[in-house]
Each structure stands twice: as C-alpha cells, then as structure tokens.
N, C-alpha and C positions, 0 to 999 in steps of 0.2 A: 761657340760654334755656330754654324748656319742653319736657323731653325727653317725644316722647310714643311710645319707647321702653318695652316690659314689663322693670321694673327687676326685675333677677333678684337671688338669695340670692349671698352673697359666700362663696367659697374662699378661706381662706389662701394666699399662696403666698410667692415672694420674686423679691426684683428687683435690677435693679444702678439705681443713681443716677448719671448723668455729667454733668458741665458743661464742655462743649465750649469753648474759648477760644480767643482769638487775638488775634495784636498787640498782646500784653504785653512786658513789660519781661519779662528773662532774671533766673533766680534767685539768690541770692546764692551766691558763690565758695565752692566748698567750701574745710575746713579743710587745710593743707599736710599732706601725710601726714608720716611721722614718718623724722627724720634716717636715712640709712641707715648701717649698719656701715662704720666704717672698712679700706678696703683699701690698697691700696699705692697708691696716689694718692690719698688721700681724696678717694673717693667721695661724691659727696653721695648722701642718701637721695631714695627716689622719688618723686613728685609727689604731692598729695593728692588723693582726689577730687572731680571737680568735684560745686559741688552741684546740688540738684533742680531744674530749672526752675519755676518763679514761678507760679502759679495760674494766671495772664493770658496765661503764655507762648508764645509759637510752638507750637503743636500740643500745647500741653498738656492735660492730663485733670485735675479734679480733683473731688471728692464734694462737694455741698453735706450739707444737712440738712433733714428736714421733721420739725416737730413740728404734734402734731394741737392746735390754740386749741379746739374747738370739734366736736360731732356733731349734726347735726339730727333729729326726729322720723323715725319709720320715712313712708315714702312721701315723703318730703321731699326737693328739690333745695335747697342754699346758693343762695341768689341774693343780690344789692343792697350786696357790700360795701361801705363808703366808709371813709373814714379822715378825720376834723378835722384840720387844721391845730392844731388842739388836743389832739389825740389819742384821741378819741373815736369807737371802730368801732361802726357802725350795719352789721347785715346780717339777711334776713329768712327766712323759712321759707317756700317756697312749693310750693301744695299740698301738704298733710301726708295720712297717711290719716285720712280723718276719723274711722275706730274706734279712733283713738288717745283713752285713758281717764283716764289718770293724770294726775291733779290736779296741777301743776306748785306745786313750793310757794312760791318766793321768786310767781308771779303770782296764783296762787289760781284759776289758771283752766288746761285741757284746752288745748294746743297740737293742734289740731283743725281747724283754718281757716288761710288764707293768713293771715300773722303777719309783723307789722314789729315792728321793735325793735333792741336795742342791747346791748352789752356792760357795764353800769354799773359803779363804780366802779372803773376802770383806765384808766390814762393810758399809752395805744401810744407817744409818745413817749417813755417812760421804760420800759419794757418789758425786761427783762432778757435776757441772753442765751439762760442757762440753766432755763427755764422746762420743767419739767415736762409730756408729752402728757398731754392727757385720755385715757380708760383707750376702748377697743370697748366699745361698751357689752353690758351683758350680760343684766341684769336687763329685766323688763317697765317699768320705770320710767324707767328709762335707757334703753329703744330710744324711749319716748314723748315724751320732755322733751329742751331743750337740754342738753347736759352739756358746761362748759365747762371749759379748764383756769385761767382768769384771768376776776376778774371772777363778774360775775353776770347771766343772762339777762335784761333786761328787755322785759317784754310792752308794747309803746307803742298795735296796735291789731290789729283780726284783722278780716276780711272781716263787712261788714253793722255794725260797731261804728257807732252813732249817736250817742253821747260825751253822752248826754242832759244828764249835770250839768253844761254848759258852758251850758247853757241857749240863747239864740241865736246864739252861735261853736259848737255843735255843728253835725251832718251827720245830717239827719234823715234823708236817702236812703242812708245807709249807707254806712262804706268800703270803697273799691274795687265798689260799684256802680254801671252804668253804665244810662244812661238815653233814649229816643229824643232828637231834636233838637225833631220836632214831636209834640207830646200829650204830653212826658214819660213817655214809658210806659217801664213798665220791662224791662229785655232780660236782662241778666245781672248774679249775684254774683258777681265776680272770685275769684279762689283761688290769683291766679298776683303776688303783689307779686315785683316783681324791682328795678330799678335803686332805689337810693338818694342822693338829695343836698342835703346840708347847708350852709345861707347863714343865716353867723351875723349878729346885727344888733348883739349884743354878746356881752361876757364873761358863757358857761354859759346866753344865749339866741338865739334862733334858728327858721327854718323850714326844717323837712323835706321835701323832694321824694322822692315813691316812685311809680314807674311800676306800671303793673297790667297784665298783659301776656295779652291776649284779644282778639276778634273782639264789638265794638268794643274797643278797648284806654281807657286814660286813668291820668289822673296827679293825685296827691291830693297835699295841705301840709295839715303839721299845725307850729302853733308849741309849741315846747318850751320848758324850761326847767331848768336844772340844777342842784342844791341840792349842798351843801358836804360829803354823802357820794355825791354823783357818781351818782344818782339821778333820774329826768328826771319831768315832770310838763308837760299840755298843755293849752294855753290857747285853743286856738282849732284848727279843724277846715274841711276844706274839700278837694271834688274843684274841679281849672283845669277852665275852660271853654274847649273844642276847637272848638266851634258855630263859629265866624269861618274856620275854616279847617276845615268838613266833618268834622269829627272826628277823631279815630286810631285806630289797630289796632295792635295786637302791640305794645304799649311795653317792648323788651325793654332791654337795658342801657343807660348813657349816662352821664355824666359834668358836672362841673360849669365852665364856661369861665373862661379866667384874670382874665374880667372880672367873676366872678361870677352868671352863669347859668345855668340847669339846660339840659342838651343831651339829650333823647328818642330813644330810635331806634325807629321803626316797621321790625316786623321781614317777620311771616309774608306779608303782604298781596300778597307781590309775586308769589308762586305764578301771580300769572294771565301771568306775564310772555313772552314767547317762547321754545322752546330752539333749540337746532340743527335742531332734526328738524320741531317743531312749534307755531305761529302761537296766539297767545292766544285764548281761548274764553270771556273772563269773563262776558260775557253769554247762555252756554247754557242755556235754560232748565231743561236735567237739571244742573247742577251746583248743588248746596244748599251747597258750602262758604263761601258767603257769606252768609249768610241772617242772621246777627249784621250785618251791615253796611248790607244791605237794611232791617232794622229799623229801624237811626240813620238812617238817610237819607230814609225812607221820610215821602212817597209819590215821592220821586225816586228813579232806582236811584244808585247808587253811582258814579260815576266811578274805576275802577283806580285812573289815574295822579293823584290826590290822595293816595293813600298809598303809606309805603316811602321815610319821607323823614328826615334829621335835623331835632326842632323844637326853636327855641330859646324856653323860656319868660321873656320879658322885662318886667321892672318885678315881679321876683317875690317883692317885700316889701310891695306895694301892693294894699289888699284888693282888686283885680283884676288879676290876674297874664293878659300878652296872650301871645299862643302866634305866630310865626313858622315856618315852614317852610321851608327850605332846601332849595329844588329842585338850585340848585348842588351840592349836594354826592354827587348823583345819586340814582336810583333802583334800588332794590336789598334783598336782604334784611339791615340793618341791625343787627347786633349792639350795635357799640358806638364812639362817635368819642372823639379826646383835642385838645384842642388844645394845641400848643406854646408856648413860652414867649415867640416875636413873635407871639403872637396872630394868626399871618395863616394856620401852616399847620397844616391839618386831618388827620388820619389812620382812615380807617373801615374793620370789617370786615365782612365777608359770611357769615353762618351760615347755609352751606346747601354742598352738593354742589357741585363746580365753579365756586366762590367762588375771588375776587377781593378782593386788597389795594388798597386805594382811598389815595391823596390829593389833598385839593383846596389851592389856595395862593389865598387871599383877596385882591383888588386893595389893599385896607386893612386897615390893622390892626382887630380885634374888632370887624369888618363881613362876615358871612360871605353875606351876599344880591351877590358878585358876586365871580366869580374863574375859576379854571382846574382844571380835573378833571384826576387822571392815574390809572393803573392801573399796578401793580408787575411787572415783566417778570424772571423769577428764572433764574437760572445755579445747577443742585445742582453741588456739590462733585464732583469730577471722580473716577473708581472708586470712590463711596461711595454708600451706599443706605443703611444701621442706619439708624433715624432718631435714635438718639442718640446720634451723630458726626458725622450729614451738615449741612452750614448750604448757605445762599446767600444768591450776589451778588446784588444789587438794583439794576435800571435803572428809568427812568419813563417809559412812554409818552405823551403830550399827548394828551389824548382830544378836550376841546374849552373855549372859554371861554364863560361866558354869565352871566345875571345872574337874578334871582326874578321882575323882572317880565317880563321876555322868556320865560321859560319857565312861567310864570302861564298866558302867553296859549295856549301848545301845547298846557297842560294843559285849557284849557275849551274847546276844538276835537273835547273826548270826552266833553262836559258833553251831557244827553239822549239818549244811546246807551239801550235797554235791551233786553228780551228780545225784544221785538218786530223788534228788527235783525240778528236774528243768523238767518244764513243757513250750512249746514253744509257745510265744507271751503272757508271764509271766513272773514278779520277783520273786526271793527271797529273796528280797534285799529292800532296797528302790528305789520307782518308783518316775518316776517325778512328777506324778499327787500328790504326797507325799509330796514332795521341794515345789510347787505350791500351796496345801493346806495350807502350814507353813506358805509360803511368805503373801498371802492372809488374813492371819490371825485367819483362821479357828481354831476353838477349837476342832476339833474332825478330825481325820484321815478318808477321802473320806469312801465311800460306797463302790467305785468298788472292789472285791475279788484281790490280788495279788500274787496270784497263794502261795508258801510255805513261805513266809516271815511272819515273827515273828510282825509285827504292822498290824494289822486287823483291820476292818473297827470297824467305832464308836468308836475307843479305844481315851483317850484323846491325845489331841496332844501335845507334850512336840520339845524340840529345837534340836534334833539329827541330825534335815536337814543340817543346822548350822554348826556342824565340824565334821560331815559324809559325806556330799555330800555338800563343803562349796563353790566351784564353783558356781553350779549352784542355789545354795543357797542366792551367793553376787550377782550374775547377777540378780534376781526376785526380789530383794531388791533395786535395784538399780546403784549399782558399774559398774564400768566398766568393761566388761571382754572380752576385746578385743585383749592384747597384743600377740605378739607372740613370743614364744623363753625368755621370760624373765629371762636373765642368772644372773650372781653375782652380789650383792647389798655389798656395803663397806662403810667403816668411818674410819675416824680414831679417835680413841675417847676421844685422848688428845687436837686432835682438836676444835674437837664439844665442848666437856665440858667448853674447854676455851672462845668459841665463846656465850655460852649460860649462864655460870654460871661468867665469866668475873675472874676468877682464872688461876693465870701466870702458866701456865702448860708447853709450850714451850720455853724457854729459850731465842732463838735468834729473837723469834718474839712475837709480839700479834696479835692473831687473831680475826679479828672481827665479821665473817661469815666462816661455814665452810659448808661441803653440805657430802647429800651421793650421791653415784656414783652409775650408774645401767648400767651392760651391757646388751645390747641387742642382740641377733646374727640375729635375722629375722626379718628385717621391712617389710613384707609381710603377706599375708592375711587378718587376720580379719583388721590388722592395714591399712590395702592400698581399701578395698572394698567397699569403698562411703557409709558406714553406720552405724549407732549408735555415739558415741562419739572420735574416733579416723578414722579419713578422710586424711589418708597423700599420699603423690602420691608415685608414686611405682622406684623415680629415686633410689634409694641406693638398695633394694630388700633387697638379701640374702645378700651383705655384712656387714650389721649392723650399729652399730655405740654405743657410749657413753651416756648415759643421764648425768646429777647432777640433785637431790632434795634439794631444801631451809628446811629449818629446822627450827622452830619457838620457843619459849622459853617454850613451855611446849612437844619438841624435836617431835611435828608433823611435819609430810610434808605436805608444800602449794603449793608449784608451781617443777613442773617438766620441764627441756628444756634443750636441745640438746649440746652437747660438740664439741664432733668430730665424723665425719661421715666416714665408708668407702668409697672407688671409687664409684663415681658414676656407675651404674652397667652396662657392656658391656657384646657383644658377640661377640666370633671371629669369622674368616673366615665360620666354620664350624659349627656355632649356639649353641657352648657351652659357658656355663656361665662362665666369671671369674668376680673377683674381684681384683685391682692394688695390686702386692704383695709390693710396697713401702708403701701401710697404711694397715687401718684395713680391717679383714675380719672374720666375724663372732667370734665378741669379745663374751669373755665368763666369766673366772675369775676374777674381780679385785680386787686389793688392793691400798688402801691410804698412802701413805707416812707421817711421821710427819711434811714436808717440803713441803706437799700437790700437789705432783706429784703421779702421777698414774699408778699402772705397771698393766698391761693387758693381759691374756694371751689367745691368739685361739683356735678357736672350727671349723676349715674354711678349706678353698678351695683349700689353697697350698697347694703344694707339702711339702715344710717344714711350718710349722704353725710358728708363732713366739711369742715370750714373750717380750712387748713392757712397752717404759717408755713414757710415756704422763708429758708434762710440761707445765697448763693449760697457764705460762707466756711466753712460747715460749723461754727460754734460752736452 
C-alpha cells in the first residue's frame, strides 16, 4: 500500500531469522553411537544420538533464507508483484523521488514517475537456488535505477506515458491518469502503480492489469508481447472504465481469480467508516480529504458506501472490460483478496489499525456476487509474545450472508446525501449505536434520531451492518480486530490444490502441505498493547515481518505463525528508527512460487526498498 510514512535513512544492524513450525514429521534417527568396550558381560556400547528434529517438527526452529532479487529507486516503495504461470515477474516502482536523474541505461529513460514493468529475460520457474543478492546500493546511480540481481529491468510505462506510436491503441489521457466522470476533466496524475495482473491470450502474449492507487483510484491494461530474448513490447494501451459502478479509489493490491480475472481492492476510502468512539462524518463540510472524489462524481457528492470494495473486472480481453463490485465480500479497508482453488472461498485483508482477517465462502463456484462473510477470531499461543515464535489458532465467526443485489439496494439509501445534511454530533450514515443494535441482535433499528440517514428508528433491522461497516461489525461479533498494516495475502494454487485434493499438479515434487503467506508491515499497536486477543511485545515494531496460514481440507485457515521477522527494532545515535537493511522491513507484497519460495516486496524505511526471495528451506 502507499506508505505516507517520512521514509527515514537506513542503519545497519542485525537480526535473527526464525521459521516457526509445527505438525511435522519428527527427524531422521540419529546414527547408532559406536559399539562399547568389551566388559565382562559384554557390554554393548551406548546408544547413538538421536537426530535433529525435521524442519517441520514439533516445536521446531529452523532459518530460512533471503536473498535480495532486486532494489528500487530512492523514494520508492516495491509494489504489484505478480509471477506467470510462465514465469515471468512483473513488479512496479511507485512513487519514486522525482529528483531521481540518472538515465537508466537498458530504458534510456529517468525512473522518475510511478513505473510498471518487469524483469526481462528470466524464467522464475527455472530460477536457481543459489543465486547471488543484488549488492545495497551505493553509488548515485544505483540509489536512482532498478539494480537487479537476475534479469534486466524493463521500463513497460511510467505515469502520463500516451504510447503515441501505437497511434489509435494508445492513451492519449495518459497512464495512470484519472479523469471526472462528467466533462472529462482532469483530477490527477497517478504516481502510485501497485497491483499487477497478467491474462495471457497465448504463448509470450497477453494483457496486463496494473491498479493505480489514489483518490480517485483506477486500473489500466496494456497488451504485451514477448520476443525470443524475453523482452516485452506493447500493442495496445487502455485505462477500464469504473463510470458503471461510480468509480474507485485507493486500487491497492489484488490478484488474479482461478477463473482468470483481475480482482481490485479499494483500499483508503473507507476512513469515513465508524470507530468505537466515533460515528462517520463524511459529509462534513471542513473535511477536504475527499475532494479527489467529489471531483469524479461531481456535481453529485460521492456516496461512502460505493467504495471499499473487491472489483472483479470481467470479460478482460474484450476491448471493453466491465468492472463488478463485490459488496459481499464487505466493506473495509482492502489490501488484498486470493481466491482458492474451489473457487468458492475468498480470503481478504484489512490494512489499517485494528484490522480484521476476512473470509467470504461463495454460494457457487467462480460467482462471488453471493455468499457468507466471516471474520477470523485468533487464540496467541499460550506464554508466548516474541512475535517470532508466537503463531495462532484460527476460528470463523459467521458475520452474515447476502448477495450484490440486496446490498446494491442499502447502498443507494445513501445515494443524495451531501453537505447540506450534515448536522454536527450526527450521522447520515450508519451510526455505531446501529452496528451495536445488529450485533446484539435487535430486530428493529435503536430509537435514537440519526440526524439525516436513510434507517430511522423502529425501522426493521436487516444485515447492512455486515458489508457496510464490516469492521466493526466482525469486531461486535467477535473477531479479532486487532492487526495492524495487514498487507498481501498469497498461494500459490498449484500448490494448495495438490496439498488438499492430492492431484500431481507439480511435477518435480509432491506436496503435502502448503500454506498462504500474509505480510505484515506493522507489528505495532493494537497488536503490541496488552489487550484483547493479540498481546505480542513490541521487539520487531515497524519492521514487520512474514506470517504463513495452515489450510485445512475444506481450504479454511486454522492456525497462523510467524516465518521471518524483520531486525529486531533499533535506534540510532540520534533516536530515529531503523530497521537492518540486510532483512525485512515493512514487507508488503507477496508472492508464492510453485517451488514454494517467497518473493516479497517493501513498503519500509530504506532508502532503497527492496524486492526479496525468501527460501522457507534455507538453500
């Protein structure tokens, strides 16, 4: 996501690496020790010792490995990994400083601008073990440019590119600009490209999805093409059209479905939402932090509860790619969804403060407009707080079921609100005391007046709490809503399938377990503050760190626990924070390899972020 954190200078330091395990198989039998001296009975000699417990073992410890793939420009976060099925990693650079100078040579052009692109010639599936880190960079040239350690940076397109030589398949409004709905007029040039995703139509061609993650937000396709030294070239150029469904905001990560289509997440938008203490005010007329949205919509005001949602873009090879929204899958702030290998169940995370592990389970397979919402309710490990030893058990709460057009209609019951209704220490929206009546069970909407909102009192009470305001919705239910920063959730889903359905999907191996992976970037606050369901101490902070989730045969999650942690967290001479730029720091993106290694990209502290390969076996 878009830290809009002051990215501080990086301190060396050092750190420990753990990968927490469990429910493996016990290690192999050590060697017989060696015959003993003959005594007057011969004696036999004494036992050998047993050997180490197994990686996977009961209560085992074991080190993986990170090697750095990749550094980005100074100012720069990794965002948009993806990984082909072919093995072709696309990830972008966004917002770079723009006084970055140095001419990039393989592009011939200043990484200077939000930047898509790719790794060219290198095939991730054949990827070697032992592959060399790219070095910290040192030079001015190297803090300014990608420096990779495989491969070669390719430039595909940078913020405002109009792609003029495509002639009419270019983008004469520029990529990643976004535009009103009515007059066309123009609002903003995007700086912030993050999710990436690739649907290929054949062998070495294809259309790229890359979200652009802003106030308005939106999502651009470019088709590609790849040439026999692994080289791309683009053939046609295009932002999707949001207009049908009021537009989007904050397109922070997202993934692509087993049916092949791109999955959006609207992330920041949901700030107008309720907390514990205090009732939405989106329509105040002192708050400007919407004023990018008032634009797009304008002369209507905005309606909240149309953003903050998963969109699926479908028919996305067809020169008009249509955009769906999945109210189902709730409201909330949206990092990033995966969907599993029966295509029915969903998993989403919340990046923000007192975030919430979401899943929805689909009434049909690869039909996500109708099914059942749950929230993850966690058990920490019992005397344990390090956060790189503590895991938990994972239970689901049932939040509620509903469908896109039933919750369509809740959502335009807040259609014509605007600042003219807003009356102070009043909603016009949904109030808490609203989520609280739901959770409680109440049949009928409180008594109190709620200033101009559309559910008045005595009205019945129906489930809108749910995937309107689905936070504090799973918190009153029960869930945890504790995490902080819960960034990218990954599989890989040749894996899992093979792990669960026991079909040879990997060729050079079997798998017998396979996990999703959850980055974290802030192990701090509600996670660190001695209360409710997560109690961890506050040694890692803001550097982060790794989870994996177990996965169970009807592809729920049961137990969550720690992989790899950042430095432990320091401060230098002068009281600023760093985190050791040799490991992680404020991981953000991940991706699963079919070989079950991890590439990881920053959202952190350094000076150059980097894009890492995690190898949970340590090779």
């Amino acid at each position: 996501m878009l830290n809009t954190k002051l990215k501080l200078s990086f301190l060396t330091a050092s750190m420990v690496l753990a990968l927490a395990a469990c429910d493996g198989d016990d290690g192999e039998q050590g060697l017989q020790g060696p015959v003993g001296e003959q005594g007057p009975a011969g004696q036999d000699g004494a036992d050998g010792q047993d050997g180490a417990s197994g990686e996977d073992g009961a209560n085992a410890q074991a080190s993986g490995k990170l090697t750095r793939l990749a550094t980005v420009p100074a100012g720069a976060e990794v965002t948009g990994a993806f990984l082909t099925r072919q093995g072709d990693l696309f990830f972008n650079v966004q917002h770079p400083d723009d006084t970055n100078a140095a001419m990039d040579e393989f592009n011939g052009r200043a990484i200077n601008r939000g930047t898509v692109g790719v790794l060219a010639g290198v095939n991730f599936n054949q990827l070697p073990k032992n592959i060399v880190s790219s070095p910290v960079p040192e030079s001015d040239y190297e803090r300014q440019t990608v420096v990779s350690a495989v491969g070669q940076y390719q430039v595909l397109g940078q913020t405002g590119d109009t792609f003029a030589d495509l002639g009419d398949k270019g983008l004469p409004g520029g990529l990643g600009v976004h535009y009103s709905m009515v007059g066309n007029e123009k609002i903003i040039e995007n700086e912030n490209p993050d999710f990436n995703g690739f649907i290929p139509t054949s062998d070495n061609e294809g259309y790229l999805f890359t979200n652009w993650e802003s106030y308005p937000g939106g999502v651009s396709r470019l088709k590609l093409s790849k040439n026999t030294q692994g080289t791309w070239s683009i053939a046609e150029a295009m932002m999707v059209d949001f207009d049908n469904v009021w537009g989007t905001a904050a397109n922070c990560f997202g993934s692509v479905s087993p049916w092949g289509t791109p999955l959006t997440s609207e992330e920041w938008i949901v700030r107008s939402s309720v907390d514990s203490t205090t009732d939405a005010s989106w329509n105040d007329p002192a708050d400007t932090s919407t004023d990018g949205l008032e634009m797009l919509t304008a002369p209507d005001f905005p309606n909240p509860y149309r953003y903050g949602y998963i969109a699926e873009i479908t028919a996305p090879t067809s020169a008009n790619p249509e955009v769906v929204k999945h109210y189902t899958i709730g409201r909330y702030e949206h990092e990033n969804s995966v969907v599993m290998p029966d295509r029915k169940t969903v998993y989403s995370s919340q990046d923000d403060t007192g975030g919430v592990l979401f899943k929805f389970v689909a009434d049909t397979p690869e039909d996500l407009s109708a099914g059942t919402l749950y929230g993850a309710k966690l058990t920490q490990d019992e005397g344990l707080s390090d956060p790189a030893v503590t895991g938990f058990d994972v239970e689901w709460v049932a939040l509620a079921s509903g469908d896109n057009t039933t919750i369509a209609a809740w959502i335009a019951d807040y259609d014509g609100i605007d600042t003219s209704d807003y009356v102070a220490g009043k909603t016009s929206y949904m109030s808490m005391a609203d989520v609280q009546a739901w959770a409680d069970g109440a049949t009928h909407y409180p008594s109190e007046a709620q200033g101009g909102s559309p559910v008045t009192a005595g009205e019945p009470m129906d489930d809108r709490a749910a995937f309107l305001e689905s936070r504090q919705a799973a918190r009153l239910k029960g869930a945890t809503a504790e995490w902080r920063k819960l960034e990218g959730i990954s599989i890989n889903h040749d894996r899992v399938m093979e792990a669960i359905t026991g079909q040879d999907m990997i060729a050079d191996e079997i798998v017998t377990e396979a996990f999703m992976y959850i980055g974290i970037a802030d192990i701090d606050n509600t996670m660190i503050d001695d209360e409710g369901d997560m109690q961890l101490s506050n040694r890692v902070e803001d550097c982060g760190g790794l989870y994996r989730a177990h996965i169970d045969s009807n592809y729920s999650l049961t137990r969550i626990e720690p992989v790899v942690m950042g430095s432990t967290y320091r401060r230098s001479l002068d009281g600023a924070a760093r985190c050791d730029v040799e490991q992680l720091s404020q991981p953000d993106n991940t991706i699963v390899m079919r070989d079950g290694r991890v590439i990881i990209g920053e959202d952190g502290f350094q000076e150059n972020n980097t894009l890492w390969l995690y190898d949970p076996a340590g090779n």
